[in-house]
C-alpha positions as CSV (number, residue, x, y, z in Angstrom):
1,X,-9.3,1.7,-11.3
2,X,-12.7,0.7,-12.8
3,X,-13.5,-1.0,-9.4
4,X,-16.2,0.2,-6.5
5,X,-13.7,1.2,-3.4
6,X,-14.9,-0.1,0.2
7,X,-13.5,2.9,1.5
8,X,-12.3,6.6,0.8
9,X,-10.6,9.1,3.0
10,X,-9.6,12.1,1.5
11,X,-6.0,14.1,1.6
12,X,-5.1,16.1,5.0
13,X,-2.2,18.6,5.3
14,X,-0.6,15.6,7.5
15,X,-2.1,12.4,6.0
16,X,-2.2,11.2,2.0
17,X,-5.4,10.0,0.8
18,X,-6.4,6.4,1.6
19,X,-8.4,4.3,-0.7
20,X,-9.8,0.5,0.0
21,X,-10.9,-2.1,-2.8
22,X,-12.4,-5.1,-1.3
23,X,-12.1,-8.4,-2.5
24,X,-15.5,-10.3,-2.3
25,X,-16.5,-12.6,0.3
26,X,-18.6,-15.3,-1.9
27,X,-15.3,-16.7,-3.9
28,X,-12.0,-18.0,-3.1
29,X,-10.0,-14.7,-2.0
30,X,-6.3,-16.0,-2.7
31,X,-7.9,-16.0,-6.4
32,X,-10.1,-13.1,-6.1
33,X,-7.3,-11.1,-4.7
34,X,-4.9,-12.6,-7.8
35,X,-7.4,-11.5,-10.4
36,X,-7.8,-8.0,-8.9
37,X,-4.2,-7.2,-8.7
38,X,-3.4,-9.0,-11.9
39,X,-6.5,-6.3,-13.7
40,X,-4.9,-3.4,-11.9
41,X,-1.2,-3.5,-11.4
42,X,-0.2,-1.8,-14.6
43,X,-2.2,1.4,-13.6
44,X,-1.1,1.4,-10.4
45,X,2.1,1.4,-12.0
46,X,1.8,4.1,-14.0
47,X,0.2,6.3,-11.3
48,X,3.0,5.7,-8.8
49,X,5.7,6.7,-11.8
50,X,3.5,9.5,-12.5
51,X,3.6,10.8,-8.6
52,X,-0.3,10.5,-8.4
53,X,-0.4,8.1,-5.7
54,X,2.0,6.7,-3.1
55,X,3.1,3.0,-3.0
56,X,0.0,0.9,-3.2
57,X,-0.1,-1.8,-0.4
58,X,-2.1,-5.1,0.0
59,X,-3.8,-5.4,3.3
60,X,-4.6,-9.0,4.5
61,X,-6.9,-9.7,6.9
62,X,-6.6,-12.0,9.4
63,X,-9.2,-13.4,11.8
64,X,-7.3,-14.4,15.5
65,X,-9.8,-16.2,17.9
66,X,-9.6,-15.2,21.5
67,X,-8.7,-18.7,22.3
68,X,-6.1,-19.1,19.8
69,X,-2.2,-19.4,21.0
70,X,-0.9,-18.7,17.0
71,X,-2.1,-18.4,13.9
72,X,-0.4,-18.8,10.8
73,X,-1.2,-18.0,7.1
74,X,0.4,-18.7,3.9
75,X,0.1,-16.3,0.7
76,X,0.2,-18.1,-2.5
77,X,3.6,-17.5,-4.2
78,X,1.3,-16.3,-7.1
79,X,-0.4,-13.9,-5.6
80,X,2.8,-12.4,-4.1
81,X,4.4,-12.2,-7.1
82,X,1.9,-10.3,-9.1
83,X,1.7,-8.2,-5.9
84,X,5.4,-7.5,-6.3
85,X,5.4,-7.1,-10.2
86,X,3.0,-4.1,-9.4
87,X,4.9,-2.4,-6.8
88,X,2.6,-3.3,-4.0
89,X,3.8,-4.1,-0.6
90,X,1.9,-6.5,1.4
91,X,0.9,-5.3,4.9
92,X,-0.9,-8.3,7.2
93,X,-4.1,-7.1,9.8
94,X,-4.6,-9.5,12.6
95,X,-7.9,-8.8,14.4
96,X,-9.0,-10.4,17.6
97,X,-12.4,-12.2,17.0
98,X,-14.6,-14.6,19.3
99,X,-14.6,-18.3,19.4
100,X,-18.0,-18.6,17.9
C-alpha cells in the first residue's frame, strides 16, 4: 500500500492475516482517514478481485468514559462513501476509558 502498518499478524491455519494502517493523531481524522482511503481504495480493489486479501474493513475507534450513559458518533457521508466505493466495510470499536 506505500503506507507504514501500525500492526501485522501473519496467516494461521485458522485465522487470515491482519494488517493495521493508522491514521495520525496530529490532524483532523475524518480527513486523514478520507485521504488515506481515497490513496488506497483502487488497490485494495484490485487485491480483493485478485483473491490476495479478504474484504478490507475500517475500524473506528471510539473512546467511552466510565461516566458516560451514551455516546454517539457521526461518520461524514464522505468518508463513507469512499469507504464503500473501495469495498470496505466499516466496523466501530468502543473502548472504555477514564474520566480524566
Amino acid at each position: 500500500m506505500g503506507l507504514p502498518l501500525d500492526r501485522y499478524e501473519q496467516p494461521t491455519d485458522r485465522v487470515s492475516a491482519y494488517a493495521q494502517i493508522d491514521i495520525p493523531d496530529d490532524q483532523d481524522r475524518w480527513a486523514a482517514a478520507l485521504d488515506c482511503v481515497q490513496s488506497i481504495g483502487a488497490r485494495l480493489q484490485r487485491l480483493v478481485s485478485e483473491n490476495l486479501i479478504e474484504s478490507p474493513q475500517m475500524d473506528i475507534a471510539v473512546a467511552f468514559p466510565s461516566s458516560a450513559v451514551m455516546r454517539s458518533l457521526v461518520i461524514p457521508a464522505q468518508l463513507t462513501a469512499a469507504a464503500g466505493e473501495a469495498g470496505m466495510e466499516i466496523g466501530i470499536s468502543i473502548y472504555l476509558s477514564s474520566d480524566a
